[in-house]
N, C-alpha and C positions, 0 to 999 in steps of 0.2 A: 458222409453218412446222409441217408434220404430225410428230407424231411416229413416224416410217418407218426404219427401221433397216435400212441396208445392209448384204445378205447378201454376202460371196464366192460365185462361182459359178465359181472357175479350174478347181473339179473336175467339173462340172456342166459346160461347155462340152465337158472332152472326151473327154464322155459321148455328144453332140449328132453327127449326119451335119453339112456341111457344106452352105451356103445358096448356092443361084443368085441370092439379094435380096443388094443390093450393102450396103457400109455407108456408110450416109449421115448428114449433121449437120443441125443446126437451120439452118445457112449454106443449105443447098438448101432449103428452106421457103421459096419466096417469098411474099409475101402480101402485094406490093405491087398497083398499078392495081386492084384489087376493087374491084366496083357497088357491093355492099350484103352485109349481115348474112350471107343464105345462100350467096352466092358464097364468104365468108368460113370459114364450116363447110367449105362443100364441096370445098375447097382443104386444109383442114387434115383434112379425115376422108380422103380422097383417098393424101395424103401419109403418114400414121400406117396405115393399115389392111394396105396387103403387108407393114409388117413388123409388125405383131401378129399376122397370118393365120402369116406364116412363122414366130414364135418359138412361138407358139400349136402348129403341127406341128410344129417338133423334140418340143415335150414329148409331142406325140400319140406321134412315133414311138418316142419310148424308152418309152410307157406299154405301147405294142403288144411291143417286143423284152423288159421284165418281165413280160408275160404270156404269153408264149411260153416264157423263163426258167423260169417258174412251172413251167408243163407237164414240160420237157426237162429243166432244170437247177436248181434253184429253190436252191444255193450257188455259182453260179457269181458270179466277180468284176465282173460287171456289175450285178447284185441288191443284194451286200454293195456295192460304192463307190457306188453312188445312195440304199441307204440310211442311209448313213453322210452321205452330202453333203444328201440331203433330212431330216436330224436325228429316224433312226426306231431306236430301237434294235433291229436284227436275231436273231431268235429262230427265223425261219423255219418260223415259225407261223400260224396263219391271220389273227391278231391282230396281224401283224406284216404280212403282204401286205395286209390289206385298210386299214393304218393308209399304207403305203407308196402302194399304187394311190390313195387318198383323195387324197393330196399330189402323184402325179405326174399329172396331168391339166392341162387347159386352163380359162384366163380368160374368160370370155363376151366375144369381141369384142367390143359395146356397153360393156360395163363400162370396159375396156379405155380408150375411146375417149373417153368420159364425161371418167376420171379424167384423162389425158393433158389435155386441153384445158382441165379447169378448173383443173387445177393447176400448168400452163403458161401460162398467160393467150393460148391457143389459140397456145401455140409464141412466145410474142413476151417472156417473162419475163427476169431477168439468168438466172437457173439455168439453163433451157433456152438461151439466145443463148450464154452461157458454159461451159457445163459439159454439154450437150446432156440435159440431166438435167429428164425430161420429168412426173415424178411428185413431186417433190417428197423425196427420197428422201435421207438422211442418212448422213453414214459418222461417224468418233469417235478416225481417227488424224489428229495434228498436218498439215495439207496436202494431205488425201486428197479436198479437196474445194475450196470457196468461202465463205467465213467469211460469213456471215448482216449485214448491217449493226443490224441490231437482234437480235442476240441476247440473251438474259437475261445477267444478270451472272451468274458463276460457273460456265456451263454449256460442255463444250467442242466440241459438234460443228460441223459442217460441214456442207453441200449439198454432194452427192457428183458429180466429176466423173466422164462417161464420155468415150473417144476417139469414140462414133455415138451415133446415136438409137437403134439396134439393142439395142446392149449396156443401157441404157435400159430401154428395154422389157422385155430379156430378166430384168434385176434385179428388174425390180417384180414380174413372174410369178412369180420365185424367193420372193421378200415374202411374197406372196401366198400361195404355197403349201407354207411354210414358217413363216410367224409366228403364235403362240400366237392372237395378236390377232382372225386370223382364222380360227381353228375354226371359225367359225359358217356363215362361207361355205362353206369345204367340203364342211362336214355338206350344206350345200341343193342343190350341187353333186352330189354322191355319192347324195344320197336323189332326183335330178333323172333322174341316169343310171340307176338302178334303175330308177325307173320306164317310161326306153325313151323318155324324151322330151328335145328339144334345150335344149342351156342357155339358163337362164333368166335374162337379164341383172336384168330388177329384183327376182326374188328374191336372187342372188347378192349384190346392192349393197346386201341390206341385213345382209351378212355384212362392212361396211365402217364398221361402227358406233364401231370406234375407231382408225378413219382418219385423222380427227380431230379435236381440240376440242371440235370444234362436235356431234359426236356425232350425234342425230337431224335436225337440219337439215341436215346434210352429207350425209347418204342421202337426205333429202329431194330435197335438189339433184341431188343425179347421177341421183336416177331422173328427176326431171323432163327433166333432159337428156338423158336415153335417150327417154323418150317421145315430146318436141317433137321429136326429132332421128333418128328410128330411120330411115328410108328411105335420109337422105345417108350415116349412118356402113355402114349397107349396100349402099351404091351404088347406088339406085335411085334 
């Protein structure tokens, strides 16, 4: 299992406007009667992609209401509890916005999509069928989650339950754009946007370095699978 650290996001949620995309479970994933291999993608990229598109825009939109923030209000209590919940310490300094905007941004849909599936066994896993827990993502209190059948000795975490696939999603984003682990991504992300061009899934994936284990073959893999698979996870 990766080692993923489950963020809270109670304060980060209501941060967030409210979604027209319902919340749904791994139970609505059917993925039964399928021809073959790419019916099978297309069904599971299908099913994950409105809600990455939609957790992907709450963050656009609160990125948009701190930049607006910045302009008008740059201590209002929207600024300070985003950066307090996205772990920036607030100085309201420029090294403080631009370490804040770094973090509050969006996941390259393909990445997104990539991870979900491989780390899911494309939605058909115990973690995903039970705990709708689509990334592999761990928590560290006693029941906050599904106990590992091979876990190490001595070790205490968990594969963290969610009530959707939603909140799912919405946690790994959080991961993502809050764990030490991945600086790197960001930085490609942040030096992506400067430049005025759209994200870059297989550069971002290789800001996924210790994602896990397996280290470089693990980015190897996801970019393959963004490559072989780029048209279905965009709907074409």
């Amino acid at each position: 299992m990766k080692p993923v650290i489950l963020v809270s996001f109670l304060l980060y949620a209501s941060l967030i406007p409210a979604s027209s995309v319902k919340q749904i479970t791994s139970k609505d994933l059917n993925m039964s009667n399928l021809i073959d291999a790419k019916d099978k993608k297309k069904r599971f990229f299908d099913f994950m992609r409105p809600i990455v598109n939609d957790e992907n825009n709450k963050v656009l939109m609160l990125r948009n209401r701190l930049i607006e923030a910045r302009r008008r209000n740059p201590e209002s209590s929207l600024v300070i509890k985003t950066a307090d919940d996205y772990s920036v310490d607030w100085e309201t300094d420029k090294q403080s916005w631009d370490q804040l905007l770094e973090r509050v941004d969006a996941v390259a849909l393909e990445v997104v999509l990539a991870q979900s599936a491989n780390e899911s066994a494309w939605g058909q896993s115990r973690f995903a069928a039970k705990g709708n827990n689509f990334f592999g993502q761990w928590c560290y209190q006693k029941g906050c989650g599904i106990v590992p059948e091979h876990r190490d000795k001595g070790t205490r975490h968990e594969v963290a339950k969610f009530s959707s696939v939603n909140k799912s999603v919405r946690s790994y984003i959080k991961n993502i754009n809050t764990g030490r682990v991945y600086a790197s991504l960001r930085k490609i992300r942040k030096n992506n946007r400067a430049a005025g061009k759209k994200p870059g899934a297989i550069a971002q994936a290789g800001g996924l370095i210790k994602y896990s284990q397996r280290r470089g073959a693990y980015v190897k893999e996801i970019r393959a699978m963004i490559k072989y698979n780029k048209k279905l996870m965009l709907g074409k």
